[in-house]
C-alpha positions in Angstrom: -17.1 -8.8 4.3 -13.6 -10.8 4.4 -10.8 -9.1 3.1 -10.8 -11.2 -0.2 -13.9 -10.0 -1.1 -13.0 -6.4 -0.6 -10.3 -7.0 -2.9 -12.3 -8.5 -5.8 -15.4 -6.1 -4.3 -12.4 -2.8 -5.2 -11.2 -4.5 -8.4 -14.5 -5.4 -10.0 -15.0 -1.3 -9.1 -12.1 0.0 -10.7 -12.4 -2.1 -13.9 -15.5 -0.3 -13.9 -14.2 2.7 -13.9 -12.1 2.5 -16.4 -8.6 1.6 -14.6 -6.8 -0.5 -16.6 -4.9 -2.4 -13.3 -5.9 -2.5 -9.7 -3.5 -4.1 -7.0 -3.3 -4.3 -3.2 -0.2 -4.0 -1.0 -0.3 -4.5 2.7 1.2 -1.2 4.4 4.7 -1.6 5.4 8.4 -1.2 4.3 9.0 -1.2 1.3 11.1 -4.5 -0.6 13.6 -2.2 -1.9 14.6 0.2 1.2 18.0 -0.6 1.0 18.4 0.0 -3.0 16.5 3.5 -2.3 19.2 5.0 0.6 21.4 4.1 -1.5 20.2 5.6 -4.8 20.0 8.4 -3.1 23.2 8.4 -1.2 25.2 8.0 -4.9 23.8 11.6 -5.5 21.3 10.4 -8.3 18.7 12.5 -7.7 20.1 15.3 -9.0 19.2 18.8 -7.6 15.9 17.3 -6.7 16.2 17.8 -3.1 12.5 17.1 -2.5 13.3 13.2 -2.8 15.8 13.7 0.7 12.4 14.6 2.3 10.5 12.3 4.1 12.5 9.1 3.4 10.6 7.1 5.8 7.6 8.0 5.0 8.6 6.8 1.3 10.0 3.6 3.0 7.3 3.0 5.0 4.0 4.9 4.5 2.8 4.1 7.9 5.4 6.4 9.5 3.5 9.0 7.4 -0.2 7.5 7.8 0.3 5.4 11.3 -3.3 3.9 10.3 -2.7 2.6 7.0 -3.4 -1.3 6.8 -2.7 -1.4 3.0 -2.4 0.7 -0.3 -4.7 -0.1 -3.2 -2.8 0.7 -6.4 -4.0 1.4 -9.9 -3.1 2.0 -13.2 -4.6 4.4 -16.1 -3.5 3.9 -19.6 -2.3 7.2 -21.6 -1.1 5.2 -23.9 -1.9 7.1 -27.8 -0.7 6.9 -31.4 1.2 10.3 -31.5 -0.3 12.9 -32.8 2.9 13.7 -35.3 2.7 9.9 -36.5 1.6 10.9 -40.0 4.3 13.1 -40.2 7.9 10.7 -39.3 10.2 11.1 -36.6 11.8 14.2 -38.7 12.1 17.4 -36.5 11.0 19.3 -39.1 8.0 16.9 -40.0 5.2 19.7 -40.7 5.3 22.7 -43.2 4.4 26.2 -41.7 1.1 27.2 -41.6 0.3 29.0 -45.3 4.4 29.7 -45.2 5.0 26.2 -47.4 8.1 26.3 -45.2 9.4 23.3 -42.9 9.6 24.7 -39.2 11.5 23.5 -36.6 9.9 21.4 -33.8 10.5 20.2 -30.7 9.3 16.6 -28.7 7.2 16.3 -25.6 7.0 13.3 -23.8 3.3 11.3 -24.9 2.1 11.6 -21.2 1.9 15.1 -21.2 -0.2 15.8 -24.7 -3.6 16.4 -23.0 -4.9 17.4 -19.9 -3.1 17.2 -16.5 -3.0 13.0 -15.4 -3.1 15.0 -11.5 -6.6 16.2 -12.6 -8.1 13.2 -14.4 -6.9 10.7 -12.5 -8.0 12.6 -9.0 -11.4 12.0 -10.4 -11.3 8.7 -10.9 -9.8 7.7 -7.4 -12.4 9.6 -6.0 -14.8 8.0 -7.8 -13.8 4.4 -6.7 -13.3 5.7 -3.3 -17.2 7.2 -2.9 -17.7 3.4 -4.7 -15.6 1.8 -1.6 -17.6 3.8 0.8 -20.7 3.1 -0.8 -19.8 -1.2 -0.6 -18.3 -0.9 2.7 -21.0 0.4 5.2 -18.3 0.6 7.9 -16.2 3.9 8.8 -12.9 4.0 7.7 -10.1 6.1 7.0 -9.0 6.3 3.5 -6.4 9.0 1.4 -6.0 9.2 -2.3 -2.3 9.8 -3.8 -1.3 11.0 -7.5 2.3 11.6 -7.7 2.6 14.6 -5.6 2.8 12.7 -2.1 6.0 11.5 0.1 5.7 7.9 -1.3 7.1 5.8 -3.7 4.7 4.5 -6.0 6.7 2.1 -8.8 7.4 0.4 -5.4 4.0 0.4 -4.4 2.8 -0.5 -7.7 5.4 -3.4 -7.5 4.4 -5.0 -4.6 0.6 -4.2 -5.4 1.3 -7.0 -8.2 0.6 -4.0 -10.6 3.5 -4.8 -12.9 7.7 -5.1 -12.2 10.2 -2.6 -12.4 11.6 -3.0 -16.0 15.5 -2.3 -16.1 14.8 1.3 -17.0 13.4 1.7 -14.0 9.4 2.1 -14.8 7.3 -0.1 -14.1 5.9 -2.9 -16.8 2.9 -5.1 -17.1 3.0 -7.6 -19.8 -0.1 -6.7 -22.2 -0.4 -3.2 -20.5 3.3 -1.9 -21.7 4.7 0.9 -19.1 2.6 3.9 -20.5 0.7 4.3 -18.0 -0.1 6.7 -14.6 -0.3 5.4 -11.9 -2.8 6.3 -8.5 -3.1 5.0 -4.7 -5.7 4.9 -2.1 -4.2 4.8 1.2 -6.5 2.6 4.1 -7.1 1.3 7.2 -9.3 -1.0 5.9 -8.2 -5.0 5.6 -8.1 -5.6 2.3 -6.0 -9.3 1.0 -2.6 -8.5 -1.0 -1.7 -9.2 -3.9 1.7 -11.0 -4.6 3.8 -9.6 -6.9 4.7 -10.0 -10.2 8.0 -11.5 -11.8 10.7 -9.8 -13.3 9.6 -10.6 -17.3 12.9 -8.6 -19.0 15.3 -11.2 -19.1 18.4 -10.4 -21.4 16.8 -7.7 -23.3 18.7 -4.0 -22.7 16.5 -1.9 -25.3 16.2 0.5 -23.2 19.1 1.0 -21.5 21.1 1.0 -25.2 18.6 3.6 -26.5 19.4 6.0 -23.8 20.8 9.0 -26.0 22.5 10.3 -22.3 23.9 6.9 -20.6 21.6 7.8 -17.8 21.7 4.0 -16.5 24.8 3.3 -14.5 24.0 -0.5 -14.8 20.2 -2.4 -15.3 17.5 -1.2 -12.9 19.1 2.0 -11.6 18.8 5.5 -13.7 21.0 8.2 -12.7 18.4 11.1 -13.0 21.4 13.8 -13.6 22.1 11.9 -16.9 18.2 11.4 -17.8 17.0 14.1 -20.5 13.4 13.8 -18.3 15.1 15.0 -15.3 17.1 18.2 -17.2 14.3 19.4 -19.0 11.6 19.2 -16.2 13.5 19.0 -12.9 16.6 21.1 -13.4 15.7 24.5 -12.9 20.3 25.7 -14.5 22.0 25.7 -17.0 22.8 22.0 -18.6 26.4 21.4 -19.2 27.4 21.0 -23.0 27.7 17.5 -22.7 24.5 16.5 -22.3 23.4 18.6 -24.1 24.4 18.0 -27.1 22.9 14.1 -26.7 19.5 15.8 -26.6 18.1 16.0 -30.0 14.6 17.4 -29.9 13.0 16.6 -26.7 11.8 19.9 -24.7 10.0 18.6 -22.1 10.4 14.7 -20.8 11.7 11.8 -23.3 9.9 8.3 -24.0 13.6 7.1 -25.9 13.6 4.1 -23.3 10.0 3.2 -23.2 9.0 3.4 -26.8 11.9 0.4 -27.4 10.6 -1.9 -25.2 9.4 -5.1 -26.9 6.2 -4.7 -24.1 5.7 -1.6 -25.6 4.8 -2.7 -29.3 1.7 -3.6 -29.0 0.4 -1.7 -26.1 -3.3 -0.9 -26.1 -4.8 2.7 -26.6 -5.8 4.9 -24.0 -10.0 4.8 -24.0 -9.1 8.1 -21.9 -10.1 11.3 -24.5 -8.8 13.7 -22.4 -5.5 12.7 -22.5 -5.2 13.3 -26.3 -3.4 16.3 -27.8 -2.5 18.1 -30.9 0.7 17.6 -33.3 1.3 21.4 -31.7 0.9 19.9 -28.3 3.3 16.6 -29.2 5.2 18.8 -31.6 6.1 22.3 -30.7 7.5 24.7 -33.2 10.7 26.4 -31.1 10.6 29.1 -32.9 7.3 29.7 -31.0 8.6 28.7 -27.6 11.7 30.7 -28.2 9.9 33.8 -28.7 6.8 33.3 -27.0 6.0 35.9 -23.9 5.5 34.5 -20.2 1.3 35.2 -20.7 1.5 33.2 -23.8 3.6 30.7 -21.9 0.9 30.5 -19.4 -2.1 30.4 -21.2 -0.3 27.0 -23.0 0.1 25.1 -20.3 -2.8 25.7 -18.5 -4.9 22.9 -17.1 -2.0 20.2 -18.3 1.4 18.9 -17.0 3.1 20.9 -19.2 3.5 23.8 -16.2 5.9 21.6 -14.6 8.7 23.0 -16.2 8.6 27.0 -16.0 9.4 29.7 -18.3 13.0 30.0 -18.7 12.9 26.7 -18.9 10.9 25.9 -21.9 13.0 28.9 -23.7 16.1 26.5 -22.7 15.1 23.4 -24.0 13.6 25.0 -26.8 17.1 26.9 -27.9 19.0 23.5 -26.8 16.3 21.6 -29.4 17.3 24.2 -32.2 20.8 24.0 -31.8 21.0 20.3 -31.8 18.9 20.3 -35.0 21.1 22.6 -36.9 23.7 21.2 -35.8 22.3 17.5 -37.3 21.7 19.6 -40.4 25.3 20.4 -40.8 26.6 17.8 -40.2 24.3 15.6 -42.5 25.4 18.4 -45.3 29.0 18.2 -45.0 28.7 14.1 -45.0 
């Protein structure tokens, strides 16, 4: 089979399987090497020190995987109506439960509502890759990636011809929006590229203008120290006052510069069930977080993304979350 038929062969398979996007990028550096030293030179990653690791390997995957002859990318759509649409944007949106009393809530980012994207989407790579081994008689080496390994994958996804990397730094496909995960297989087999796709933002800076923190130093880069994802996942201190206070109600991730973008409007919904949650899971009391023990802690975030951030962290964002509401109330009172 020529390697253009192994490309439509993978991409006829994937659709199948439910993958929204499937791309191929040859194995190699990187486009963007030179931006990424950089990036990380300027400090931007924050206290994520896990990001200094292994920056050739996230150059260049073949100083990690010598074998690889190209990296087939894909994309899963979490895309849902939020589970708290009914109810406004209001932090207290939902009376009490038989109290007839508004409670406070917090915001969690839409791709962590259901269950853990690691999980599903593991599944579905394997899937396509027992599908590739099934079309393709011949032994080969293949390794399936989901977020956790030493690559880049907006890059990947990039030059996969996946989507482009929107000024806010995720990546965007036209019809598909940017919510969406995104999942490699890593193989030695030869496999045609795909070219990539072109920059589509234009003059637009949504995003970068609804950032509540200024976490974009200028279009296309993100200062993660300034991004409200970053401080209440990432950072496992304090957060200075500053920031803070710029907040609002997001405990754990923010979709403030995705939810703007004009792609965004009329993104499609996820056909995937298991990544739907609750208005509890979208919209946490803090009262609840605030007070809730560590067992009770774990048994909430079991089996989803949600464990990323730990404990004393979720009691954190939470008591950031209420102070930044009552301090909105005040404020609107004494107006």
């Amino acid at each position: 089979m020529s390697p253009d038929q192994r490309s439509k062969s993978i991409k006829r398979a994937a659709l199948a399987l439910n993958f929204d996007r499937c791309g191929v990028a040859a194995a190699g550096s990187i486009p963007r090497s030179g931006f990424v030293r950089e990036w990380l030179g300027n400090g931007y990653a924050g206290s994520m020190g896990y990001l200094h690791r292994h920056v050739e390997s996230r150059i260049d995957i073949r100083t990690w995987l010598p074998w690889a002859e190209c990296v087939i990318v894909v994309a899963l759509n979490y895309h849902r109506s939020r589970p708290d649409a009914d109810h406004g944007e209001g932090s207290t949106a939902e009376s009490g439960a038989g109290d007839g009393l508004d409670i406070a809530r917090g915001r969690v980012a839409s791709y962590a509502h259901g269950e853990d994207y690691h999980v599903v989407l593991r599944e579905r790579l394997e899937a396509l890759l027992l599908e590739m081994r099934r079309m393709f008689p011949e032994t080969f080496e293949a390794r399936i990636c989901v977020d956790t390994s030493a690559i880049i994958e907006r890059e990947l996804a990039a030059a996969a011809g996946v989507g482009w990397i929107g000024k806010n730094t995720m990546v965007l496909d036209p019809s598909l929006g940017s919510f969406f995960f995104l999942g490699e297989i890593v193989t030695d087999l030869r496999i045609a590229p795909d070219a990539p796709m072109p920059d589509h933002c234009g003059t637009c800076t949504r995003c970068l203008e609804a950032c509540p923190t200024d976490a974009f130093p200028s279009p296309y880069v993100m200062d993660a120290r300034r991004c409200i994802s970053y401080l209440t996942i990432e950072h496992r201190g304090e957060i200075e006052p500053e920031p803070a206070g710029k907040m609002g109600d997001w405990v754990f991730g923010c979709d403030d510069c995705q939810t703007v973008c004009p792609f965004n409007s009329h993104a499609p919904e996820s056909a995937e069930s298991r990544f739907a949650g609750s208005h509890d899971d979208a919209r946490p009391p803090l009262g609840v977080l605030i007070a809730e023990s560590e067992a009770d802690y774990k048994t909430r975030v079991r089996g989803k993304a949600l464990d990323r951030a730990k404990f004393q962290m979720w009691k954190r964002n939470a008591e950031i979350a209420m102070r930044n509401q009552e301090s909105s109330r005040s404020g609107s009172s004494s107006a």
